[in-house]
PDB file of N, CA, C, O and CB in Angstrom:
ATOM      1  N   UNK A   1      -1.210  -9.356   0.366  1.00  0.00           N
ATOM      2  CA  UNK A   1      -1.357  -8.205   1.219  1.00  0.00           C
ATOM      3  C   UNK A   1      -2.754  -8.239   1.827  1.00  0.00           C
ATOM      4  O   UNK A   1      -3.675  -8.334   1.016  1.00  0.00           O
ATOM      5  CB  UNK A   1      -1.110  -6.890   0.434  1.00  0.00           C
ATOM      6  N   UNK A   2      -3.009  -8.187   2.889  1.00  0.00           N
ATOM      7  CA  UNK A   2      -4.341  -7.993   3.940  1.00  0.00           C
ATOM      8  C   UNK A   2      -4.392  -6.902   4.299  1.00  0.00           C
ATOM      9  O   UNK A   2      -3.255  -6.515   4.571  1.00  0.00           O
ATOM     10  CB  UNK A   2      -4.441  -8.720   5.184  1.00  0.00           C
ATOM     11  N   UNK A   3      -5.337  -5.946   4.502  1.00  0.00           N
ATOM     12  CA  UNK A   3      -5.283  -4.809   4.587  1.00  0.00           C
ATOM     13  C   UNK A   3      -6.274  -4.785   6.090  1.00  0.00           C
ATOM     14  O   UNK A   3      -7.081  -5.681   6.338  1.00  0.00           O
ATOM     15  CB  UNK A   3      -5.711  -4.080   3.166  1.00  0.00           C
ATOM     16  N   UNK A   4      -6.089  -3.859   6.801  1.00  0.00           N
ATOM     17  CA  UNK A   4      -7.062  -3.839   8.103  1.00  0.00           C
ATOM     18  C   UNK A   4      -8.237  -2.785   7.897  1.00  0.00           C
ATOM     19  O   UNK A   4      -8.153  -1.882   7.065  1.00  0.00           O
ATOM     20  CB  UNK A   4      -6.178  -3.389   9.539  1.00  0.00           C
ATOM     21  N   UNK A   5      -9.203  -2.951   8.621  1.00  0.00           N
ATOM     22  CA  UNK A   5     -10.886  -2.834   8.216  1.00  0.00           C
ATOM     23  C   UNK A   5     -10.258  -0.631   8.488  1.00  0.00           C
ATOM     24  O   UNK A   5     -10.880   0.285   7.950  1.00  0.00           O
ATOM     25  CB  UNK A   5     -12.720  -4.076  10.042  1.00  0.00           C
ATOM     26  N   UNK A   6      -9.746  -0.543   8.857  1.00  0.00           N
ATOM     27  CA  UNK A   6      -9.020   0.904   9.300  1.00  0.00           C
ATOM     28  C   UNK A   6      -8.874   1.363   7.417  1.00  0.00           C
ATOM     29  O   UNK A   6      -9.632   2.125   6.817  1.00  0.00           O
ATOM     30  CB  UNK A   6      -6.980   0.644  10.498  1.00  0.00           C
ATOM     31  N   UNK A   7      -7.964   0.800   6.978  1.00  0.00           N
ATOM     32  CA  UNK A   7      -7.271   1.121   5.625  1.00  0.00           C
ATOM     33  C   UNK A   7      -8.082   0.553   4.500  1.00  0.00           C
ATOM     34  O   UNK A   7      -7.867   1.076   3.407  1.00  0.00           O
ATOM     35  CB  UNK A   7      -5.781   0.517   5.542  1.00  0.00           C
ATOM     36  N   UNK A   8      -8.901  -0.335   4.540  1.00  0.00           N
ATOM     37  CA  UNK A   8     -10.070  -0.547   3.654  1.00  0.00           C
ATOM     38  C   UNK A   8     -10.939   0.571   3.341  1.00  0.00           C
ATOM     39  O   UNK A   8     -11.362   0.939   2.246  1.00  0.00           O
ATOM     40  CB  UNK A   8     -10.880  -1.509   4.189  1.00  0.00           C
ATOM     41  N   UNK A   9     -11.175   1.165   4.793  1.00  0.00           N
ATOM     42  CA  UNK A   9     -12.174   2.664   4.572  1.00  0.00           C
ATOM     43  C   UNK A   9     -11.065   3.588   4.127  1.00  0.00           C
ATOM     44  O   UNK A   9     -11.335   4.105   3.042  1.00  0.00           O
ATOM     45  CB  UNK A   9     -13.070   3.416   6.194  1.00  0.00           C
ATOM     46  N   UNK A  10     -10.185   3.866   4.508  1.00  0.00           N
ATOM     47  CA  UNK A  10      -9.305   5.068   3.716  1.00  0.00           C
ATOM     48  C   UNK A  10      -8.821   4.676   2.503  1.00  0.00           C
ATOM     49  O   UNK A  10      -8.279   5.632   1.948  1.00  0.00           O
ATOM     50  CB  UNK A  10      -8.036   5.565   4.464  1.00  0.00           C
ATOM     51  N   UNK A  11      -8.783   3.569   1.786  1.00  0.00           N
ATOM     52  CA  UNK A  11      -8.571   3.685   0.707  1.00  0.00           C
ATOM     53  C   UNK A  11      -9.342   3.284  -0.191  1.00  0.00           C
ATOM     54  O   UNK A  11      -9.007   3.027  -1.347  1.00  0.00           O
ATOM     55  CB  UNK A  11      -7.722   3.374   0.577  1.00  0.00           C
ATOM     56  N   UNK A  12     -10.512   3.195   0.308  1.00  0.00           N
ATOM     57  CA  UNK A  12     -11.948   2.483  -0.912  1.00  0.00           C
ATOM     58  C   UNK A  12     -12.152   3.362  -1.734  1.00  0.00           C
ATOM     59  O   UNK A  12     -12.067   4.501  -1.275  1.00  0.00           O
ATOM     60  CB  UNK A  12     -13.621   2.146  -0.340  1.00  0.00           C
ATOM     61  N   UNK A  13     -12.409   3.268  -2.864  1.00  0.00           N
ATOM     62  CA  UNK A  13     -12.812   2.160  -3.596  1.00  0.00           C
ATOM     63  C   UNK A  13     -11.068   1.171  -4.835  1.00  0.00           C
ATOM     64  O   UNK A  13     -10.853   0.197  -5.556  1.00  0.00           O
ATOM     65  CB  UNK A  13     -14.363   3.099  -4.699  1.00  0.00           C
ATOM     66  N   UNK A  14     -10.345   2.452  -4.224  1.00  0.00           N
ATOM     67  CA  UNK A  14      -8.702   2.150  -4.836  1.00  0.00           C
ATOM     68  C   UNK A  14      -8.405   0.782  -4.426  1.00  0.00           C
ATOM     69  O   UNK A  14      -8.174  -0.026  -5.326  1.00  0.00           O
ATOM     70  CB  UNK A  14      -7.369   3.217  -4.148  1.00  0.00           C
ATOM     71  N   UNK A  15      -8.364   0.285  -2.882  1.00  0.00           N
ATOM     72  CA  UNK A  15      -7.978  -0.741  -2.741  1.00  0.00           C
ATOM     73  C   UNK A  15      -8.180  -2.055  -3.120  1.00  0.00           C
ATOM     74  O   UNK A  15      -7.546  -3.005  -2.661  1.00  0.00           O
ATOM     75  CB  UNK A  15      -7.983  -0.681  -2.040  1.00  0.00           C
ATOM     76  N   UNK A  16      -9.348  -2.146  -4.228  1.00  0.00           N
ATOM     77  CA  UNK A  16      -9.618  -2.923  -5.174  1.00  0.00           C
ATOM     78  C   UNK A  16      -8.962  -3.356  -6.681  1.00  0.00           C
ATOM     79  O   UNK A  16      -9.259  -4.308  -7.403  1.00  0.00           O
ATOM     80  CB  UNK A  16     -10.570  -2.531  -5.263  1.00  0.00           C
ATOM     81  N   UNK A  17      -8.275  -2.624  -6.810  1.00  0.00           N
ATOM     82  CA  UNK A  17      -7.724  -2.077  -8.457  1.00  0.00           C
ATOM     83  C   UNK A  17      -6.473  -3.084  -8.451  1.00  0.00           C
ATOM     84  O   UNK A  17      -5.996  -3.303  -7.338  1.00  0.00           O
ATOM     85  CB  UNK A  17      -7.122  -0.018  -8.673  1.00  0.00           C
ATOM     86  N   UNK A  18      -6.167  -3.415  -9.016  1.00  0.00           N
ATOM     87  CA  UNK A  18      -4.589  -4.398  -9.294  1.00  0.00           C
ATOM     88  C   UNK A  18      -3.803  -3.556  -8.996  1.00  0.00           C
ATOM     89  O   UNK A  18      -2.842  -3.779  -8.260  1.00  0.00           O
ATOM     90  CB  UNK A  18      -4.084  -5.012 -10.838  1.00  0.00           C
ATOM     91  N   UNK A  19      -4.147  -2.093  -9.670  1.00  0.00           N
ATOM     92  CA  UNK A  19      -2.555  -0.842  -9.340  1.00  0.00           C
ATOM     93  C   UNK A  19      -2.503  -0.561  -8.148  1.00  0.00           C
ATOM     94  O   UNK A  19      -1.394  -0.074  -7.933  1.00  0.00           O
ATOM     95  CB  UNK A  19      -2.494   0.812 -10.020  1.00  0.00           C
ATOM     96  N   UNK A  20      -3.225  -0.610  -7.059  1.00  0.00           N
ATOM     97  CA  UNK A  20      -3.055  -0.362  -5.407  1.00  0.00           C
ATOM     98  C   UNK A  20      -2.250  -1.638  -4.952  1.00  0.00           C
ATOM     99  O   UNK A  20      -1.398  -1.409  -4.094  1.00  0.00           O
ATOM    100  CB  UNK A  20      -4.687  -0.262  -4.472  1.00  0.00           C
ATOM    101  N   UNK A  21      -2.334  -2.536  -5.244  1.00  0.00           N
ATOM    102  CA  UNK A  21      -1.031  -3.691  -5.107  1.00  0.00           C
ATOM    103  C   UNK A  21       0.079  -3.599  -5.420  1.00  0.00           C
ATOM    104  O   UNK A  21       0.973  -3.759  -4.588  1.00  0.00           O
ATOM    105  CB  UNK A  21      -1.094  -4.722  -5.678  1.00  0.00           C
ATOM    106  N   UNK A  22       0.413  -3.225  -7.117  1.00  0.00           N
ATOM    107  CA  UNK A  22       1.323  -2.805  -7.545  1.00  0.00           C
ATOM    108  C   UNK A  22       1.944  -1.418  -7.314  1.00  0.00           C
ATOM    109  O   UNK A  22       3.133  -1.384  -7.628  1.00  0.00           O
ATOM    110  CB  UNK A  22       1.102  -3.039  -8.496  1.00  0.00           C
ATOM    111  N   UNK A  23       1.478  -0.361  -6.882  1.00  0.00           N
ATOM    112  CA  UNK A  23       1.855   0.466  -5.226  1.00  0.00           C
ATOM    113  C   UNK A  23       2.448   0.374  -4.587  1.00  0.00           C
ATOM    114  O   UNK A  23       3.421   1.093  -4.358  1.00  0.00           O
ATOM    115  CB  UNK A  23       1.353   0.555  -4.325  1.00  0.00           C
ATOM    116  N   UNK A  24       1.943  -0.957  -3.801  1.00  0.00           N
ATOM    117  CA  UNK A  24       2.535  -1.031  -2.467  1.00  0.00           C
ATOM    118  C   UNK A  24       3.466  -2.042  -2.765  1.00  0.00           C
ATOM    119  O   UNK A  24       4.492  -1.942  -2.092  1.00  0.00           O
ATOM    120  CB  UNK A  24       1.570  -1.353  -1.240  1.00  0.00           C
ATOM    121  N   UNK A  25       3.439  -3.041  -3.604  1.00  0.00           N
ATOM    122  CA  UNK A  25       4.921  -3.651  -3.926  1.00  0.00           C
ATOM    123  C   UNK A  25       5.980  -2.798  -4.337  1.00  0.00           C
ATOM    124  O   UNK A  25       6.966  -2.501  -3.662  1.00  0.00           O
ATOM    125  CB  UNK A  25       4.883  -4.615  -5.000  1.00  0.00           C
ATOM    126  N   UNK A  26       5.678  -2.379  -5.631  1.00  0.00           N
ATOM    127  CA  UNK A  26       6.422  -1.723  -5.972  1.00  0.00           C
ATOM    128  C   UNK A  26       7.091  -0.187  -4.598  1.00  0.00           C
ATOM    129  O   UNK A  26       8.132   0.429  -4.827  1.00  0.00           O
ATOM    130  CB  UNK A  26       5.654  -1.453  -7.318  1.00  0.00           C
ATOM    131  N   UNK A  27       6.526  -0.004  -3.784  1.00  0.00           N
ATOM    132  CA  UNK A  27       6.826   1.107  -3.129  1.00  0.00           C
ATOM    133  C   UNK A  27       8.257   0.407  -1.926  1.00  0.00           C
ATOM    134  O   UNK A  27       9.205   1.000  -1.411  1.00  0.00           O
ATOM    135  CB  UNK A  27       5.176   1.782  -2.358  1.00  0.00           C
ATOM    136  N   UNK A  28       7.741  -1.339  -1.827  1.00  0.00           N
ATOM    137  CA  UNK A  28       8.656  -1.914  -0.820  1.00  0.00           C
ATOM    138  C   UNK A  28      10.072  -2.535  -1.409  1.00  0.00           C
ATOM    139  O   UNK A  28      10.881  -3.258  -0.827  1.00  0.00           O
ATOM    140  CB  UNK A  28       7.848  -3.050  -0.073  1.00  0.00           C
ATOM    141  N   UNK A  29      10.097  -2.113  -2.496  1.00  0.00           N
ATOM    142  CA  UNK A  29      10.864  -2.622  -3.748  1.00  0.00           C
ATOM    143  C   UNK A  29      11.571  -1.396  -4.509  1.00  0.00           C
ATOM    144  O   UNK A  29      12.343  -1.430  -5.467  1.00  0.00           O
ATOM    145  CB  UNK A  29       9.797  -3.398  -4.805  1.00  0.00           C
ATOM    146  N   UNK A  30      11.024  -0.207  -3.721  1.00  0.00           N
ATOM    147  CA  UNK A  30      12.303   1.236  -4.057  1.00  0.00           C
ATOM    148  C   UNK A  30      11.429   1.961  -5.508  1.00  0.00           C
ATOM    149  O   UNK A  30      11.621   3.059  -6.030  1.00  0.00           O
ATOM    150  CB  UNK A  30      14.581   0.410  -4.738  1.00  0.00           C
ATOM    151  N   UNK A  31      10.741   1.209  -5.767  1.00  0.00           N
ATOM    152  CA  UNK A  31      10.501   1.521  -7.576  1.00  0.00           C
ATOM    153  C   UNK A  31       9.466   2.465  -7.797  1.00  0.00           C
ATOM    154  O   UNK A  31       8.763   2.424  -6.788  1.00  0.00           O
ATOM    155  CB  UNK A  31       9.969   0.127  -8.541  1.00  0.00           C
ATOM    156  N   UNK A  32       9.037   3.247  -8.552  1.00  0.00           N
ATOM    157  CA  UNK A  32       7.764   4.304  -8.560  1.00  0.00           C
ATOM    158  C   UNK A  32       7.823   4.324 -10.290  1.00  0.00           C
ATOM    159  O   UNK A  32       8.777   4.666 -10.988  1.00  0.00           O
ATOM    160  CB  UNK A  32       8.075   6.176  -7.578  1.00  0.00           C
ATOM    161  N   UNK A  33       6.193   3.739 -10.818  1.00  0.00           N
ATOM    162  CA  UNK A  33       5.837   4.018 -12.043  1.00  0.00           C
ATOM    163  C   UNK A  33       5.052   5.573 -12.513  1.00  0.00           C
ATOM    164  O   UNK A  33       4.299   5.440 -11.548  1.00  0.00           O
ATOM    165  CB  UNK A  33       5.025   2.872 -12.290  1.00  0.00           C
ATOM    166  N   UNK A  34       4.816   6.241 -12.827  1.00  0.00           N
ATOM    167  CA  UNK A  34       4.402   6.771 -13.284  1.00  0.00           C
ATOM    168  C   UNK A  34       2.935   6.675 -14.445  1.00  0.00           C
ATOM    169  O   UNK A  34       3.048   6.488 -15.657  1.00  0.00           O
ATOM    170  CB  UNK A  34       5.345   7.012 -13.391  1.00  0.00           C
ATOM    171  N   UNK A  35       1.623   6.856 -13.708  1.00  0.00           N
ATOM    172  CA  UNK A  35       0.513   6.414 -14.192  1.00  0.00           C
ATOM    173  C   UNK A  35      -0.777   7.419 -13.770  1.00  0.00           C
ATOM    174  O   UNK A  35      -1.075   7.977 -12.713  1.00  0.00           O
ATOM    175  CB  UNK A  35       0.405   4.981 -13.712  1.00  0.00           C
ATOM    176  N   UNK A  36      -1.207   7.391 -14.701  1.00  0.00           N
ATOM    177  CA  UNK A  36      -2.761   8.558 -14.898  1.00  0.00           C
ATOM    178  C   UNK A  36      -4.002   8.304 -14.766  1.00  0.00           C
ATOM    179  O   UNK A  36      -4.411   7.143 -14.795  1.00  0.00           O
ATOM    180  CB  UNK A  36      -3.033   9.096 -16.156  1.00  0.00           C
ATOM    181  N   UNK A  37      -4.779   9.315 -14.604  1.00  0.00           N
ATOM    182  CA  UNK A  37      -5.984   8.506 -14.534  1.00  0.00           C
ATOM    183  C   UNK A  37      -6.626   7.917 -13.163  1.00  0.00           C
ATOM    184  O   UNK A  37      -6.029   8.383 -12.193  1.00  0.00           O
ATOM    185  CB  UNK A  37      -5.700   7.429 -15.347  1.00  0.00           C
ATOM    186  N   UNK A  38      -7.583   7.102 -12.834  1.00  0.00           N
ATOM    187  CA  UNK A  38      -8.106   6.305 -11.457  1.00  0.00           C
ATOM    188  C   UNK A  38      -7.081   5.207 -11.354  1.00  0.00           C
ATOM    189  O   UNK A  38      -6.960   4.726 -10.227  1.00  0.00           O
ATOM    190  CB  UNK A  38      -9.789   5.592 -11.542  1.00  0.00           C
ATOM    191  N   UNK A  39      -6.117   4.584 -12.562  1.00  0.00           N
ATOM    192  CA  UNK A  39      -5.259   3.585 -12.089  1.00  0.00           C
ATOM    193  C   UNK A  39      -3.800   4.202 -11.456  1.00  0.00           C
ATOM    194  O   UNK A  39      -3.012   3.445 -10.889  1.00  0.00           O
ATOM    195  CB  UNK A  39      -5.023   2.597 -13.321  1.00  0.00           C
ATOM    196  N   UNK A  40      -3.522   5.680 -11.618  1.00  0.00           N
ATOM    197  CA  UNK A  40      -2.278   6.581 -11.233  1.00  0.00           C
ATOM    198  C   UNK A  40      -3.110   6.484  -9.944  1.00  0.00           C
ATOM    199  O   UNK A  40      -2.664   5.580  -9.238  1.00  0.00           O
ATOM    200  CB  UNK A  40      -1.822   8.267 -12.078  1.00  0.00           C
ATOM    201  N   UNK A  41      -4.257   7.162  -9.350  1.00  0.00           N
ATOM    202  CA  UNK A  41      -4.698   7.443  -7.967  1.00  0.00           C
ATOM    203  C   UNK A  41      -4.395   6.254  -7.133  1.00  0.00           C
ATOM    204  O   UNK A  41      -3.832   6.268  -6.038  1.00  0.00           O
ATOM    205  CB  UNK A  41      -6.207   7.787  -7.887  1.00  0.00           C
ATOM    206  N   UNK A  42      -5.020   4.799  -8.052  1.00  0.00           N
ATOM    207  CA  UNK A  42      -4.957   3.626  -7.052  1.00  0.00           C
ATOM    208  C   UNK A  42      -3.426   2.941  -6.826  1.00  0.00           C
ATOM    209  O   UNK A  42      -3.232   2.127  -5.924  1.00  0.00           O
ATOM    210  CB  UNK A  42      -5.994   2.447  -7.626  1.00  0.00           C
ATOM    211  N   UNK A  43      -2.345   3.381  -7.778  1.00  0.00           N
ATOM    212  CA  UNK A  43      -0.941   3.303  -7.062  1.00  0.00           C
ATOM    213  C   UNK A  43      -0.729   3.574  -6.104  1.00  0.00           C
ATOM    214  O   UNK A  43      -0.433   3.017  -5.047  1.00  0.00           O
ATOM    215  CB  UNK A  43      -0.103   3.808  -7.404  1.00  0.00           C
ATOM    216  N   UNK A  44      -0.961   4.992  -6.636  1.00  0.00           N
ATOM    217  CA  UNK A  44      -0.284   6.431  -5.569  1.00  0.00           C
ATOM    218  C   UNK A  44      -0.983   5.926  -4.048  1.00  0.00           C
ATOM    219  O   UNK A  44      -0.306   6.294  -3.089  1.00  0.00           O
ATOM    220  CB  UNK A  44      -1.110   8.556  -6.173  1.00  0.00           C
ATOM    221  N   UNK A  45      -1.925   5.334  -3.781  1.00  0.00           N
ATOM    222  CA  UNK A  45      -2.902   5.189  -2.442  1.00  0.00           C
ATOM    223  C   UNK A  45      -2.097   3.996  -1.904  1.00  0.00           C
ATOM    224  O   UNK A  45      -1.592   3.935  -0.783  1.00  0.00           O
ATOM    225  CB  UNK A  45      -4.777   4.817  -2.720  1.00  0.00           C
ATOM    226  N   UNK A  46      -2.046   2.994  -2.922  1.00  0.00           N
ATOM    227  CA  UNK A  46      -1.285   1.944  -2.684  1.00  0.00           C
ATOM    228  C   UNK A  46       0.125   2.179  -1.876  1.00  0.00           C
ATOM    229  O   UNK A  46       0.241   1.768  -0.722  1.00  0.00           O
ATOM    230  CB  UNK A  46      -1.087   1.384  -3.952  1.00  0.00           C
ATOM    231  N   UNK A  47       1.053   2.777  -2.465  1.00  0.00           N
ATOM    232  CA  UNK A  47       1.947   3.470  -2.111  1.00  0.00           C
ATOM    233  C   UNK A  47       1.890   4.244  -1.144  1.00  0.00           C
ATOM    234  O   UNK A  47       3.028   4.394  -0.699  1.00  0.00           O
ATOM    235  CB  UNK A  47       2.256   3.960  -2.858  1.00  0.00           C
ATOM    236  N   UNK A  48       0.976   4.949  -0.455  1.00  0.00           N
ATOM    237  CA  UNK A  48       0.840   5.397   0.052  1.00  0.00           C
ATOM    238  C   UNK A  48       0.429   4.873   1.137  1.00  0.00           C
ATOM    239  O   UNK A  48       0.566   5.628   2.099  1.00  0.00           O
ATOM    240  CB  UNK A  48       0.546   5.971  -0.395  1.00  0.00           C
ATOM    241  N   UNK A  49      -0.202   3.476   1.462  1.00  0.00           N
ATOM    242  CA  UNK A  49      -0.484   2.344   2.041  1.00  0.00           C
ATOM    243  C   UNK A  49       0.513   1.459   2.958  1.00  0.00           C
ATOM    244  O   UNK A  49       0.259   0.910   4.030  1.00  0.00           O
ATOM    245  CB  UNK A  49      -0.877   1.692   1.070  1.00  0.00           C
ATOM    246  N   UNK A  50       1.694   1.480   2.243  1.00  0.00           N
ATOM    247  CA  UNK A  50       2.864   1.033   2.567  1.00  0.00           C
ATOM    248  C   UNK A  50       3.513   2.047   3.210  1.00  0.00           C
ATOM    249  O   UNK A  50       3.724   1.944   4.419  1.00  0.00           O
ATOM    250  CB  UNK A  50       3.536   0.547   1.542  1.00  0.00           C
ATOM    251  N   UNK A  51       3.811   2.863   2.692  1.00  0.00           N
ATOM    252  CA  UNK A  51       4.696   4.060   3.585  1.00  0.00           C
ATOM    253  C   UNK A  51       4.057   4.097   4.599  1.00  0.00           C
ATOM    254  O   UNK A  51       4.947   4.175   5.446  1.00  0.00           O
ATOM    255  CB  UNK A  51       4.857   5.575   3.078  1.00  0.00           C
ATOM    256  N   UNK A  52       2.818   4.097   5.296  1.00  0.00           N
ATOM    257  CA  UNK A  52       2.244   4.469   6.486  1.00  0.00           C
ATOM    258  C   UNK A  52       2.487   3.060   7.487  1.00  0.00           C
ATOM    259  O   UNK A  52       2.598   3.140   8.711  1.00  0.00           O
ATOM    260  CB  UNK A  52       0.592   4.939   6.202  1.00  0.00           C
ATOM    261  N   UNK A  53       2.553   1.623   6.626  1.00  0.00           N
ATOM    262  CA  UNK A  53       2.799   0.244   7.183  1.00  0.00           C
ATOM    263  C   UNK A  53       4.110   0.268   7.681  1.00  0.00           C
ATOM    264  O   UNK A  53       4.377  -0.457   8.639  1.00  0.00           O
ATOM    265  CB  UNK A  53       2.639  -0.906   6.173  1.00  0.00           C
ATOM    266  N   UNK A  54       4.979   0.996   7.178  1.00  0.00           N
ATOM    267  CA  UNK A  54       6.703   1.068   7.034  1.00  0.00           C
ATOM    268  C   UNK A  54       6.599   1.813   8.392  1.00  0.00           C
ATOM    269  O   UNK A  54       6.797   1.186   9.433  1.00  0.00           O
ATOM    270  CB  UNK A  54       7.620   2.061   5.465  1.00  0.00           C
ATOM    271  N   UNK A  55       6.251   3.320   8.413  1.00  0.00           N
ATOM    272  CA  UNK A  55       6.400   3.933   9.438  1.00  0.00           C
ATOM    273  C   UNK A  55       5.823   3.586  10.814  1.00  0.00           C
ATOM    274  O   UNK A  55       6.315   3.952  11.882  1.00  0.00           O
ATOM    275  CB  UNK A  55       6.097   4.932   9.101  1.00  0.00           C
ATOM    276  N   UNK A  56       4.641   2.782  10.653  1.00  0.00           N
ATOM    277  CA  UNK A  56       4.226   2.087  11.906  1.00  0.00           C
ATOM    278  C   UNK A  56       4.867   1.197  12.735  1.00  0.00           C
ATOM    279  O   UNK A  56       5.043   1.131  13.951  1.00  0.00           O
ATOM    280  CB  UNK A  56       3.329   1.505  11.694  1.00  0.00           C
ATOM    281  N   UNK A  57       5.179   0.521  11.773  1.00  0.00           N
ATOM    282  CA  UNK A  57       6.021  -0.718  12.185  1.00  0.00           C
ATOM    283  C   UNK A  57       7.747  -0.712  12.110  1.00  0.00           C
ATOM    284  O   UNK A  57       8.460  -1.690  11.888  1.00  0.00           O
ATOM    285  CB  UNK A  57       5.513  -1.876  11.212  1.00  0.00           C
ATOM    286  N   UNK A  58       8.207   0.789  12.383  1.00  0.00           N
ATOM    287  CA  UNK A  58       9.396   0.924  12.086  1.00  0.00           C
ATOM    288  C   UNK A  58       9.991   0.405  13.911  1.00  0.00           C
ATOM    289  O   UNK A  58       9.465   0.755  14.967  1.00  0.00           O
ATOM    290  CB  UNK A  58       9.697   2.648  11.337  1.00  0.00           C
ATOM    291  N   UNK A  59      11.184  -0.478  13.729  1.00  0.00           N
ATOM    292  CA  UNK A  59      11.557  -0.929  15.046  1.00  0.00           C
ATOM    293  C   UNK A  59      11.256  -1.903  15.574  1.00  0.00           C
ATOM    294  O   UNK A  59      11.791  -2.151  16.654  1.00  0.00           O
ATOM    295  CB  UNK A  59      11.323  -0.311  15.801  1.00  0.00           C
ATOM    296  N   UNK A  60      10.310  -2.802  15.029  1.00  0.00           N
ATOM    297  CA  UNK A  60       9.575  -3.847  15.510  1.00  0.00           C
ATOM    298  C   UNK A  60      10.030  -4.994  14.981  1.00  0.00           C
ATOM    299  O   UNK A  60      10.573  -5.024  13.877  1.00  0.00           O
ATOM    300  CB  UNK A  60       8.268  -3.721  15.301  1.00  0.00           C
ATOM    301  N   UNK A  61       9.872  -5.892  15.621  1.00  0.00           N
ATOM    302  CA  UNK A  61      10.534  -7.536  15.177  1.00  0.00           C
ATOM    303  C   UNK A  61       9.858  -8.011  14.369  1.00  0.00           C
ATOM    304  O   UNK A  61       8.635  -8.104  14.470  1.00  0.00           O
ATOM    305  CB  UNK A  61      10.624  -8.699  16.192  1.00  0.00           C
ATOM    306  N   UNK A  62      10.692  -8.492  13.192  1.00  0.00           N
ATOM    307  CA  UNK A  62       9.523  -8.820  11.665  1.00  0.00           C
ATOM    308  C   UNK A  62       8.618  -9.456  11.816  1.00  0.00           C
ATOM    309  O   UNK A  62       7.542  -9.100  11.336  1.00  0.00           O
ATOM    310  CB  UNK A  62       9.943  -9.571  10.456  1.00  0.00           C
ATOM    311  N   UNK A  63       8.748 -10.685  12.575  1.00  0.00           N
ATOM    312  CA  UNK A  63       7.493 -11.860  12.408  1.00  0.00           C
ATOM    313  C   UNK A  63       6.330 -11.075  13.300  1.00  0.00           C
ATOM    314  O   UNK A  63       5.211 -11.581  13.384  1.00  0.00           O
ATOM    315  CB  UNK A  63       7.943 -13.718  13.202  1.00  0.00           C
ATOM    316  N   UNK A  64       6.551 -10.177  13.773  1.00  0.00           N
ATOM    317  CA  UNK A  64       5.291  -9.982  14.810  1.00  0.00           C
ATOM    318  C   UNK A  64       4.067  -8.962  14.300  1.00  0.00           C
ATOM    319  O   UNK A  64       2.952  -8.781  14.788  1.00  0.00           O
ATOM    320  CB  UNK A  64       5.911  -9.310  16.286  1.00  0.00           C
ATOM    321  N   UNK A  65       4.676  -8.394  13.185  1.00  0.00           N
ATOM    322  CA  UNK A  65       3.813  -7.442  12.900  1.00  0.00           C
ATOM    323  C   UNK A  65       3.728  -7.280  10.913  1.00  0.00           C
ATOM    324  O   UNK A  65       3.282  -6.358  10.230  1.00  0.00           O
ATOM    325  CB  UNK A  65       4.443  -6.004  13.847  1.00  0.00           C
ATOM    326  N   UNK A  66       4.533  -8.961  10.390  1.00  0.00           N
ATOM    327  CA  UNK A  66       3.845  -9.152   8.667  1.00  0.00           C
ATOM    328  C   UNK A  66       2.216  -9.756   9.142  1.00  0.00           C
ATOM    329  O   UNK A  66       1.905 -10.363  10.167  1.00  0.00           O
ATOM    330  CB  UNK A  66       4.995 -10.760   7.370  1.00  0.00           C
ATOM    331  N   UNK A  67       1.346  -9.327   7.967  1.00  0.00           N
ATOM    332  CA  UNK A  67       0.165  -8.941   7.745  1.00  0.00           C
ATOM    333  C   UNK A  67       0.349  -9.956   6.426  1.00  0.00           C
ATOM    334  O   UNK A  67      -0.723  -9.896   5.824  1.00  0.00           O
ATOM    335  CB  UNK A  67      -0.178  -7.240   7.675  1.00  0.00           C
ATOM    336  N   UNK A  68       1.162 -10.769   5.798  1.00  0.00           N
ATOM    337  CA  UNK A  68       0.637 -10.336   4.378  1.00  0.00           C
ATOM    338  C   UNK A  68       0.320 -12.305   4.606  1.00  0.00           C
ATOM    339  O   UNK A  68      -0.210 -12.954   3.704  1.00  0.00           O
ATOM    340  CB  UNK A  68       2.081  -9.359   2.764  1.00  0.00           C
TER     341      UNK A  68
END
């Protein structure tokens, strides 16, 4: 996952954490863990990362707009 210099600042210092990956996989993959703490926040951002990638790019031809 590559993230753009846009979503680096909205999700710093989370977008560092292993659980902001596991977020956004897990979010493109239907699945939601349940987790506490700064590693629950850096999901949830993660996740929250993707849903905003999903909705951007809703309609668009795949190869033109994967990032990863």
């Amino acid at each position: 996952m590559e993230l753009s210099q846009a979503e680096i600042e909205r999700y710093a210092p989370y977008h560092t954490f292993p659980e902001f990956a596991e977020g956004y996989a897990d979010y493109n993959d239907c699945r939601y863990r349940e987790l506490h703490d700064v590693a629950g926040q850096a999901y949830d951002r993660g996740a929250e990362c993707a849903m905003r990638f999903a909705r951007a790019t809703a309609g668009r031809e795949w190869p033109r707009y994967i990032r990863t």
